[in-house]
C-alpha positions as CSV (number, residue, x, y, z in Angstrom):
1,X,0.0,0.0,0.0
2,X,1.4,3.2,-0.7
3,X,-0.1,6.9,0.7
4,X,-1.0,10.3,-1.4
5,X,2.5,11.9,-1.0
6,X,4.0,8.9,-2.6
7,X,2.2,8.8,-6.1
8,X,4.9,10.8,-7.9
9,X,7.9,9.4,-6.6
10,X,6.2,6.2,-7.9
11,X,5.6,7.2,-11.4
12,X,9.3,8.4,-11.5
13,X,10.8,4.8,-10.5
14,X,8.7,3.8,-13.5
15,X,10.8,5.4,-15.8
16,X,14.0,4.3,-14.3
17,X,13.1,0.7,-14.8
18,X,15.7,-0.7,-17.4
19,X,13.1,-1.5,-19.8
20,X,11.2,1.9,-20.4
21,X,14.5,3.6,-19.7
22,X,15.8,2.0,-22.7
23,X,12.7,1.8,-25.1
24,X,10.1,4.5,-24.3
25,X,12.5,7.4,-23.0
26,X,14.4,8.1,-26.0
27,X,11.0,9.0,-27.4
28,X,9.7,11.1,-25.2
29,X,10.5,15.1,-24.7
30,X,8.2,15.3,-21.5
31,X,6.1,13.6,-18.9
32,X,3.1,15.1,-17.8
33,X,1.7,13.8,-14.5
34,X,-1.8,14.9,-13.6
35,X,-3.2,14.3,-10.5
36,X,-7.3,14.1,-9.9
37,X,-9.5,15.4,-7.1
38,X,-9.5,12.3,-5.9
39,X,-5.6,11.7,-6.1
40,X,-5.8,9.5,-8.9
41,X,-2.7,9.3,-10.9
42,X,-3.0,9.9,-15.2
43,X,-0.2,10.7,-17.5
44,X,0.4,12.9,-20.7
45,X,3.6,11.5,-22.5
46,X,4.6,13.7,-25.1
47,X,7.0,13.3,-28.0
48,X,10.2,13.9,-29.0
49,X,10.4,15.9,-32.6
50,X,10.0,13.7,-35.4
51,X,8.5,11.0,-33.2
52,X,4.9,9.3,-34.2
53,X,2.5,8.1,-32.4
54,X,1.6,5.4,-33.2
55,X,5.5,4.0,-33.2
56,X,5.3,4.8,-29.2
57,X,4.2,1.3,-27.1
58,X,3.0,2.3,-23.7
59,X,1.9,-1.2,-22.7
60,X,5.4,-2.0,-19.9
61,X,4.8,1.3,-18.6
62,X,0.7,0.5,-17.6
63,X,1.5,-2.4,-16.1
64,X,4.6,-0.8,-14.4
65,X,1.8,2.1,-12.9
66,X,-0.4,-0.2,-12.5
67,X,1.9,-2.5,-10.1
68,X,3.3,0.7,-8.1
69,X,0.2,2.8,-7.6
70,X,-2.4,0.2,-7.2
71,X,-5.6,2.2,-6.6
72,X,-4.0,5.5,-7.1
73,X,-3.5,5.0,-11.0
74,X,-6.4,6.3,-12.8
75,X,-5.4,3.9,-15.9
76,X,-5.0,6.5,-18.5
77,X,-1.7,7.0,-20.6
78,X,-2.7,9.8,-23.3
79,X,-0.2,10.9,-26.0
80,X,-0.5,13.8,-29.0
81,X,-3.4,13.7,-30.5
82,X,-4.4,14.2,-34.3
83,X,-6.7,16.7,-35.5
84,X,-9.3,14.6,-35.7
85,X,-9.1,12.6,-33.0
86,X,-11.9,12.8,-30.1
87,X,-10.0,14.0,-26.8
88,X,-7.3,16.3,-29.0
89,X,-9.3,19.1,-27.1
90,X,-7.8,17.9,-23.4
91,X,-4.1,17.7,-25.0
92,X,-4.4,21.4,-25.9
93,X,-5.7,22.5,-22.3
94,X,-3.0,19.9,-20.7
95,X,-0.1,21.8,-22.5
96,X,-1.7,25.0,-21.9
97,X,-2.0,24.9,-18.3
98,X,1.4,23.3,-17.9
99,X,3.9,26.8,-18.6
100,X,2.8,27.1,-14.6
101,X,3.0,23.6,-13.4
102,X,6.9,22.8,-14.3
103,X,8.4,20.2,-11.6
104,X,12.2,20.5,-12.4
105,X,14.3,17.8,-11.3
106,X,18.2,18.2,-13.1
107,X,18.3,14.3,-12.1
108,X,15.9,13.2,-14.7
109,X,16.6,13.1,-18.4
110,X,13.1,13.9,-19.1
111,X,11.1,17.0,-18.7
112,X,8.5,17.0,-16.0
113,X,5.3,18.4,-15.5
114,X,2.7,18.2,-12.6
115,X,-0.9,19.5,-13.1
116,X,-3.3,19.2,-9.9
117,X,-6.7,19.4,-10.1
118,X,-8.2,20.6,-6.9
119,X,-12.3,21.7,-5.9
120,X,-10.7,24.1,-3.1
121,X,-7.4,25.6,-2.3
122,X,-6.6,26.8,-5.7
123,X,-5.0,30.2,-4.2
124,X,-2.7,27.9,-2.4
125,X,-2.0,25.6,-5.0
126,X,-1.9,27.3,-8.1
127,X,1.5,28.9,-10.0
128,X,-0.3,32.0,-11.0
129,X,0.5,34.4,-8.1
130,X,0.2,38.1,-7.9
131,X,-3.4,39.5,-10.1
132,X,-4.6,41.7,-8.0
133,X,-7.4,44.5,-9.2
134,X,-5.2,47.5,-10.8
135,X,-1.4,46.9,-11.2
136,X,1.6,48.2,-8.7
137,X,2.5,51.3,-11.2
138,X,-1.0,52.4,-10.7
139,X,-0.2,52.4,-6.9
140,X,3.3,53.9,-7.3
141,X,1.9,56.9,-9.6
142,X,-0.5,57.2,-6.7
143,X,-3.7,56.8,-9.3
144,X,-4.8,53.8,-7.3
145,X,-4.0,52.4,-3.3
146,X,-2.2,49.8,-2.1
147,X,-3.8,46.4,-1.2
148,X,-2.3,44.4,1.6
149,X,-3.5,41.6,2.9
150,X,-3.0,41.0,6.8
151,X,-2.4,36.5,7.2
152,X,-1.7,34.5,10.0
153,X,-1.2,30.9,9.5
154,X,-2.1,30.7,13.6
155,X,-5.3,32.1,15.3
156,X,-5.1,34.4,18.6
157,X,-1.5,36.2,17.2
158,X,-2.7,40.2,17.3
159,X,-2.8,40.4,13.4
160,X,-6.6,41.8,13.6
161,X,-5.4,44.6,16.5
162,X,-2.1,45.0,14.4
163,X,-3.9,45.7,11.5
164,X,-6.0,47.8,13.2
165,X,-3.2,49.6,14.7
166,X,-1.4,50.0,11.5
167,X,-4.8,51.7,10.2
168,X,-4.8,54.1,12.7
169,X,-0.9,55.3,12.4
170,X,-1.6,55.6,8.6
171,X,-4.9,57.7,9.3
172,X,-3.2,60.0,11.8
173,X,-0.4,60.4,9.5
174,X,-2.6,62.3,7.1
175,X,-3.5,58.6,4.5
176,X,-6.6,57.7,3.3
177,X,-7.0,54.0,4.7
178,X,-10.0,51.7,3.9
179,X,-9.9,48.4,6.1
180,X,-12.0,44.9,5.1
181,X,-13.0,42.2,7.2
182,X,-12.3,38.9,5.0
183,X,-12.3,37.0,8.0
184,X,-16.2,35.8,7.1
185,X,-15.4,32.5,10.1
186,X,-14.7,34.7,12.9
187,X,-15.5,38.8,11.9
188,X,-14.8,41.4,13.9
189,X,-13.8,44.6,13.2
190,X,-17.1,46.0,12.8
191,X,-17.0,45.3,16.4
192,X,-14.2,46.8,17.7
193,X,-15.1,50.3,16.2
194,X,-19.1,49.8,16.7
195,X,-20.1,47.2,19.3
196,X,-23.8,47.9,19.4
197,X,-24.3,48.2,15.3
198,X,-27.5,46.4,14.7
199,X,-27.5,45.8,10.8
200,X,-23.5,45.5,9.3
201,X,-23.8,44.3,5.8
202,X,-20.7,43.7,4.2
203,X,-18.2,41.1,2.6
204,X,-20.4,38.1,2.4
205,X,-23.6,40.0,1.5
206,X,-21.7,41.4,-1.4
207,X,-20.1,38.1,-2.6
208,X,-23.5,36.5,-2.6
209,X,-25.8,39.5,-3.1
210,X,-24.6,41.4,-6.2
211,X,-24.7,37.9,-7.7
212,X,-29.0,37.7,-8.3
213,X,-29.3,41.7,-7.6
214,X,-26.3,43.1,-9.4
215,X,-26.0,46.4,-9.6
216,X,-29.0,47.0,-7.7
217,X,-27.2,46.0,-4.5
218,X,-24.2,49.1,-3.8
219,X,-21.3,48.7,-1.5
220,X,-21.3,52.4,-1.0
221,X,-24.1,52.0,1.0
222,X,-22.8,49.4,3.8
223,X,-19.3,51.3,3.8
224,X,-19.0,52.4,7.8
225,X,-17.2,56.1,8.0
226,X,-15.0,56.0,11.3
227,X,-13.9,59.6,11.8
228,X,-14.4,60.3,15.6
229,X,-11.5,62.8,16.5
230,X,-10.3,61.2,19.7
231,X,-9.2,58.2,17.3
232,X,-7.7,59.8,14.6
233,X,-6.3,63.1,16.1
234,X,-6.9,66.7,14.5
235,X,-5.4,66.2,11.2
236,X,-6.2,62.9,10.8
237,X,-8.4,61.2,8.1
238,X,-11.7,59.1,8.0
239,X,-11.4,55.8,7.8
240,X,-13.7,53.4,5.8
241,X,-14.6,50.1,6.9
242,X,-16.1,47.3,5.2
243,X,-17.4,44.9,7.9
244,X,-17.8,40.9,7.1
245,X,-21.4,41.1,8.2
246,X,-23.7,40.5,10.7
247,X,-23.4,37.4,12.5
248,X,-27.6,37.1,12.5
249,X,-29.4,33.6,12.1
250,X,-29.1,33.7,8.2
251,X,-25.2,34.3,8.4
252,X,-24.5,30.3,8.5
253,X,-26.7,29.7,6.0
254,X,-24.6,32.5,3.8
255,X,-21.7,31.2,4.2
256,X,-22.6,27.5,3.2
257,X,-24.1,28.9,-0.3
258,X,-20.6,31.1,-0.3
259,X,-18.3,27.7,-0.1
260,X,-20.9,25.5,-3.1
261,X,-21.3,28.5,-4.9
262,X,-17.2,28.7,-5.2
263,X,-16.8,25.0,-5.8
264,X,-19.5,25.2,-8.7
265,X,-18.5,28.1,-11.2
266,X,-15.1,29.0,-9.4
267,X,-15.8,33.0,-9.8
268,X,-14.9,33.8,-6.4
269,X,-11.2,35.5,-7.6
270,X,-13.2,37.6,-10.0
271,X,-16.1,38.4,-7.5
272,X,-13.7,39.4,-5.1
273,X,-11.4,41.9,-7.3
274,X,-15.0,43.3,-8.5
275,X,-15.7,44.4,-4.8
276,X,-12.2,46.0,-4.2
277,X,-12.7,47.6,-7.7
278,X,-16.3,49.3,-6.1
279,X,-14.4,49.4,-2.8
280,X,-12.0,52.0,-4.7
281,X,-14.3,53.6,-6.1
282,X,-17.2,54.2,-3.6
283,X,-14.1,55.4,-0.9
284,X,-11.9,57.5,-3.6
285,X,-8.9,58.6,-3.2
286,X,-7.3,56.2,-1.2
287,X,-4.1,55.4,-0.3
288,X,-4.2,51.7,1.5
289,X,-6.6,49.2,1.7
290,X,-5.9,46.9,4.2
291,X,-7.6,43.1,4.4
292,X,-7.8,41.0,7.6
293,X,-7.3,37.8,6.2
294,X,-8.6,34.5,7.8
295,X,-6.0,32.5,9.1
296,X,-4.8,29.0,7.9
297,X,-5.0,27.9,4.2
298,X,-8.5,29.3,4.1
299,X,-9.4,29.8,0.2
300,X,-10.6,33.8,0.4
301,X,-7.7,34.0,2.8
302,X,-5.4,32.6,-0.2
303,X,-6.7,34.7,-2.3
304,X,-6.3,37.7,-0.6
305,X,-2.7,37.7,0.0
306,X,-1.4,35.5,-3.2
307,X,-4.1,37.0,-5.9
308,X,-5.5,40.1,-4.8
309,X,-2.8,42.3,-2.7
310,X,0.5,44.7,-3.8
311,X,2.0,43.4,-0.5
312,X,1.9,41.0,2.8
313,X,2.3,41.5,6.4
314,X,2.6,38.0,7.7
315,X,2.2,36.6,11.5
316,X,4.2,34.1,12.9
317,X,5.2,32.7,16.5
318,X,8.2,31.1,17.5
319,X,6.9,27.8,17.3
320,X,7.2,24.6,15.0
321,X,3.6,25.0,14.1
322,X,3.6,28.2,12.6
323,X,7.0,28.0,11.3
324,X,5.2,24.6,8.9
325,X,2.9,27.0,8.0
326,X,4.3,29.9,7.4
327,X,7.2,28.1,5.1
328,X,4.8,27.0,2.8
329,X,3.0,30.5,2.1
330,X,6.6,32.4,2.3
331,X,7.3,29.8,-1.1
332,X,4.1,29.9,-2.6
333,X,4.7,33.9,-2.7
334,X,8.2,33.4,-3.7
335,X,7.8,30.4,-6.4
336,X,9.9,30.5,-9.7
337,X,6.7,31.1,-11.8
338,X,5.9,34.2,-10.2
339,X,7.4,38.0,-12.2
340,X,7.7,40.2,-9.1
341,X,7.5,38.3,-5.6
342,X,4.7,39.7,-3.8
343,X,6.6,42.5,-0.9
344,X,6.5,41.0,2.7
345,X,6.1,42.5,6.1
346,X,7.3,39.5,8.9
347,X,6.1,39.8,12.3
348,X,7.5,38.3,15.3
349,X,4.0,38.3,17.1
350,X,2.8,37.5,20.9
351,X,7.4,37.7,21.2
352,X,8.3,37.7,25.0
353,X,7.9,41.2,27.0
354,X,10.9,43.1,27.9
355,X,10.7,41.5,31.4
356,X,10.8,37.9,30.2
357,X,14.3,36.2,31.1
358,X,14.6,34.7,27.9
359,X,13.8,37.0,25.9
360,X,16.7,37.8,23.3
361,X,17.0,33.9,23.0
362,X,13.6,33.9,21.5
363,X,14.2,36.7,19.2
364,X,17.3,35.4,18.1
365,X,15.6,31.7,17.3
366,X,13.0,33.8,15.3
367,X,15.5,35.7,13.3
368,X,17.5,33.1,12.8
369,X,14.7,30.7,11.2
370,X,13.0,33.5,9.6
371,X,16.3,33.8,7.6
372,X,16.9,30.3,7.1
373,X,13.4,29.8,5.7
374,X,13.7,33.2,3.2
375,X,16.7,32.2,1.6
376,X,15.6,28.7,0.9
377,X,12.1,29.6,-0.5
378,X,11.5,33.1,-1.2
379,X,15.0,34.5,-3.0
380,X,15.9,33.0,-6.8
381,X,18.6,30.1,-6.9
382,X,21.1,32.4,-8.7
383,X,20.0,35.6,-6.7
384,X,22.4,37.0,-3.7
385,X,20.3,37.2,-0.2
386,X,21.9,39.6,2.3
387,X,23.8,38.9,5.2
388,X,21.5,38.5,8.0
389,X,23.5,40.6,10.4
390,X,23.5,43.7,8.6
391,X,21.2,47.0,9.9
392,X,18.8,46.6,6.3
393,X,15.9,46.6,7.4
394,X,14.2,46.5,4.1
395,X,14.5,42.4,3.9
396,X,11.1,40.4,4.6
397,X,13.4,38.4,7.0
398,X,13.7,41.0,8.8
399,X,11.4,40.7,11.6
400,X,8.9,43.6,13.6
401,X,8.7,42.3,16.9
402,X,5.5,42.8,18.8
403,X,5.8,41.6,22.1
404,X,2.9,40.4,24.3
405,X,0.7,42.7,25.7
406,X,-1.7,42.2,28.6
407,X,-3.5,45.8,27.7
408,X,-4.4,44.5,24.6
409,X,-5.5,41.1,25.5
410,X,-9.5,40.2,24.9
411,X,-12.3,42.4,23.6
412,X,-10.7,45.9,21.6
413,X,-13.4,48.6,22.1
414,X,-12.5,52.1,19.8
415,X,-15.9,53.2,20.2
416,X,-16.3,56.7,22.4
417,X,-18.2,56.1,25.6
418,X,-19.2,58.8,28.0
419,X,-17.6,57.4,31.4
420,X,-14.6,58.7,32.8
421,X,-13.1,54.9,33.3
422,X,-13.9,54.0,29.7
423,X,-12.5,57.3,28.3
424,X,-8.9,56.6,30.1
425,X,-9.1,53.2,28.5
426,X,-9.7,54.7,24.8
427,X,-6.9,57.1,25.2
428,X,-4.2,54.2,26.9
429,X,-5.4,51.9,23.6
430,X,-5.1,54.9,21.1
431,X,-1.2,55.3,22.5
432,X,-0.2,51.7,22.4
433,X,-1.8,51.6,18.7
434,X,0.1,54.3,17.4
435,X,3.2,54.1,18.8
436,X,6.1,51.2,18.3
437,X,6.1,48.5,16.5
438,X,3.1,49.7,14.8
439,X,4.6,52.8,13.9
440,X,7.1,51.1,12.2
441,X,5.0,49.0,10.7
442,X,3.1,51.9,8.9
443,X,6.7,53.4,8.1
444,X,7.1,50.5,6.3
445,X,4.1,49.7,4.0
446,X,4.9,54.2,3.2
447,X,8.1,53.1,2.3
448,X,7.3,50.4,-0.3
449,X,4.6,52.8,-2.1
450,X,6.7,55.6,-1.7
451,X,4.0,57.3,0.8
452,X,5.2,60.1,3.1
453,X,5.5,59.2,6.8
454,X,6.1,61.7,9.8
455,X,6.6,59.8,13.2
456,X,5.2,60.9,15.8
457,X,6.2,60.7,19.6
């Protein structure tokens, strides 16, 4: 019996038998392994110039899958088809699809190629990374914001207070910041700015409503203005929020029609860069818009942060578990089929306080992996990565530590409240918010857009 994660190693030892080593390989350019919803093993063989098909025997080679993969081999074998020839149609998408689905090996004498088809995950899985709405140059001639998507592989790390930090800072600091809640499992933003808010439409209303009502149903008209003074000082700007929704008795019900609906016609991608495209529109001008992404390989998560955002800020602990996690989106983001990887912002979240003994041996660990794991999956094979030990901060293994904060544990309440105990708490938030390390977080996200920044004290 063999497992999942064995299927293509087995297909390989096929070809290094002596007898299809010596008669079929010398005929073929490539193999092209594709790999079902189910896990079931089917190959593509094509051709070497000048090479017919019917001249190419495939019969060792089925019984050779057949006898390594037992129930995983679909028992298909397809080569080049004629014009005329009935399935000549799923040749051409095979060879299409494979210019992002390459599986390099300098080992093998053959070419090979790997083709998944998945029902869910596809922002994890897929080559194509980096489509969001408008392109970067629109951002960097300031026609258009930035997008940047807020992950966590980890729950309960800060990133939905960071981000709301960061928000803040950029407000105060004079930018025009919209912030969404994508995190449609667990929302909350609408609730840290408006607790008692009756009626929040939002993110999943939009994704399912403007389907039947189109353009009937408006964002503009479930955008939340936050622009109480006491938040964002006396030159600061309004920010808009778009809220996940309200968490009512339909909202289960929502998001069950939300995951079939995705699985059915696959439009979510294009669904979602339609709202950010009325987003930007309905807020105009803007300068950020910032996602809370929901943590874990989550598909609208995935898609925020590989298909829909100009840059990254990423949570991780130091901890094995987020390390595995946070590995395999640092190389998704980094892979060789992508133009221009996607800017990160690492954060060394929930790090020790400054009274913890050990400390500096955490942060050390943490810088030390994080630049382990960049080098070996985010920077090219022929590209030079920095010394670690140098002051450059402008690395993504360079890591913003944001240390552990019993003020900001539980419920974050921004709303303005009329006692004197809750007013003293508002102010004490708003200073920890928008000071370090989310200063220089916001510093940073200026910096790649080529924003203006002024700290403050």
């Amino acid at each position: 019996m063999i497992s999942f994660g064995e299927t293509f190693d087995k297909v390989q030892e096929c070809f290094r038998e002596t007898s299809i080593l010596s008669e079929l390989v010398p005929k073929l350019q490539s193999v092209t392994i594709i790999r079902d919803v189910n896990g079931k093993i089917r190959l593509f063989l094509d051709l070497s110039e000048g090479q017919k098909t019917q001249e190419v025997n495939t019969t060792d080679l089925n019984k050779l899958l057949y006898e390594k993969l037992g129930p995983y081999y679909g028992n298909d074998i397809w080569l080049p088809a004629g014009e005329k020839d009935g399935y000549k149609a799923l040749i051409d998408t095979i060879k299409d699809e494979r210019e992002f689905a390459s599986w390099d090996d300098e080992s093998e004498v053959l070419r090979w190629y790997i083709l998944e088809r998945h029902i869910a995950k596809q922002a994890w899985t897929d080559k194509k990374v980096g489509e969001p709405p408008w392109k970067k140059e629109f951002v960097d001639q300031k026609h258009k914001p930035a997008i940047i998507s807020f992950f966590s592989f980890k729950g309960g790390v800060g990133r939905t207070t960071t981000l709301v930090a960061t928000a803040l800072t950029l407000a105060r600091n004079g930018h025009r910041v919209a912030i969404v809640d994508l995190d449609l499992e667990a929302p909350g933003l609408a609730t840290i700015f408006s607790p008692d808010h009756p009626n929040n439409l939002g993110v999943i209303d939009y994704l399912l409503e403007k389907k039947i009502q189109g353009k009937d149903w408006k964002l503009s008209t479930h955008l939340i203005s936050i622009n109480d003074q006491k938040l964002l000082g006396d030159d600061g700007e309004t920010l808009k929020l778009l809220p996940a929704g309200t968490v009512d008795q339909d909202y289960l019900e929502k998001l069950a029609r939300l995951d079939f609906q995705n699985l059915v016609d696959g439009e979510l991608q294009s669904t979602m860069q339609n709202m950010l495209k009325e987003l930007e529109s309905a807020a105009k001008p803007l300068d950020f818009i910032l996602m809370d992404a929901r943590a874990g390989f989550h598909d609208i998560g995935g898609l925020a942060i590989a298909n829909l955002s100009h840059a990254g800020v990423i949570f991780g602990t130091q901890s094995g578990q987020s390390w595995a996690g946070l590995t395999h989106v640092i190389r998704h983001l980094g892979s060789p089929g992508v133009d221009k990887r996607l800017p990160l912002i690492l954060v060394h979240s929930m790090a020790p306080a400054l009274t913890i003994q050990d400390r500096e041996k955490e942060l050390t660990e943490f810088r030390e992996q994080a630049y382990t794991i960049f080098q070996e999956n985010y920077y090219f094979e022929d590209e030079t990565v920095p010394n670690p030990n140098t002051d450059n901060t402008d690395q993504p293994f360079k890591p913003f530590v944001i240390p552990y904060k019993e003020s900001l544990r539980g419920d974050i309440a921004l709303s303005l409240n009329s006692t004197p105990e809750a007013s003293n708490r508002l102010s004490e938030l708003i200073r920890i918010m928008t000071n370090s390390p989310y200063q220089e977080i916001a510093e940073k996200l200026c910096l790649i857009f080529g924003r203006e920044f002024k700290k403050t004290s």
